[in-house]
C-alpha positions in Angstrom: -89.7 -122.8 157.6 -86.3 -122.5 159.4 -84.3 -125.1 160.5 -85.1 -124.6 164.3 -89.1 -124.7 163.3 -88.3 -127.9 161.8 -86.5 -129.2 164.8 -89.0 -127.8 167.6 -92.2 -129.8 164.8 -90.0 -132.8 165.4 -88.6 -132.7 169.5 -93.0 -131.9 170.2 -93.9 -134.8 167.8 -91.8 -137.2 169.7 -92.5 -136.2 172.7 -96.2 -136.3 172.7 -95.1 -140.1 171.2 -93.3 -140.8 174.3 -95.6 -139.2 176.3 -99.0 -141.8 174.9 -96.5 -144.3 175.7 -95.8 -143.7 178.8 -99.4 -143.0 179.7 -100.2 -146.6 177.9 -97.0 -148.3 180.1 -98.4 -146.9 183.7 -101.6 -148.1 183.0 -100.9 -151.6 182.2 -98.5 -151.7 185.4 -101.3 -150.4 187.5 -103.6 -153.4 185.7 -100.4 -156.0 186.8 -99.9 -154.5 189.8 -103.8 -154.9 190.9 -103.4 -158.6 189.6 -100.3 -159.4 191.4 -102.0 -158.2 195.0 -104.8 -160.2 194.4 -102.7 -163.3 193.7 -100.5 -161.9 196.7 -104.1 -161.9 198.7 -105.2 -165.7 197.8 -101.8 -167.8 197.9 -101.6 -165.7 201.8 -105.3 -167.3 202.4 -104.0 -170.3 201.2 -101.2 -170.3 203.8 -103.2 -169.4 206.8 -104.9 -172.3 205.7 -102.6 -174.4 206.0 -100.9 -172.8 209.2 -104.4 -173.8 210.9 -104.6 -177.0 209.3 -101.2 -177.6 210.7 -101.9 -176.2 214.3 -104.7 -178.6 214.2 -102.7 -181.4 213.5 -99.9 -180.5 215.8 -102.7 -180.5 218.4 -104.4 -184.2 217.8 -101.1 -185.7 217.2 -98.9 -184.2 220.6 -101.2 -186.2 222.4 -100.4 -189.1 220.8 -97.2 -189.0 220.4 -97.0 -188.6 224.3 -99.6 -192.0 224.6 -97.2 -193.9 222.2 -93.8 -193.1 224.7 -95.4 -193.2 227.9 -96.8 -196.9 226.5 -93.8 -197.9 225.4 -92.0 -197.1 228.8 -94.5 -198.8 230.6 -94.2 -202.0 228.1 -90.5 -202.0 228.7 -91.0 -201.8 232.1 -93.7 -205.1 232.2 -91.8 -206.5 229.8 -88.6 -206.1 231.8 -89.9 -207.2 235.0 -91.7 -210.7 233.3 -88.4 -211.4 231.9 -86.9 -210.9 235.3 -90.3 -213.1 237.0 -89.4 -215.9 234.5 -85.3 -216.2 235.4 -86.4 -217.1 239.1 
């Protein structure tokens, strides 16, 4: 065996190495890759969730928030005018 025999032996050797290991590598990123969309896919479920949950809230709670001012105003204004009924 020649030097050059020896040397191709060894480049084929570790590049059939590399080439399991990179076979090995793309299929555990296409394993992570399938896990990471599915936890993608839930925790944007979850949000919608919550962005409804919140719309719903915002909904039962305008109205109130409007009740709550608009009695307020008109208690200032009773209020106001008693105290004013009372002076005379």
């Amino acid at each position: 065996m020649t030097a050059p025999e020896i040397l191709v032996i060894i480049l084929s050797t570790t590049l059939a190495i590399f080439l399991v290991l990179a076979i090995v590598l793309v299929a555990y990123l296409i394993v992570i890759a399938k896990k990471i969309h599915r936890i993608a896919e839930t925790a944007e479920q979850g949000v919608q969730g919550f962005a409804a949950m919140v719309a719903n809230l915002q909904r039962v709670i305008a109205p109130a928030m409007v009740t709550k001012a608009f009695t307020e105003i008109i208690d200032r204004f009773v209020g106001g005018r008693k105290g004013k009924k009372e002076d005379t």
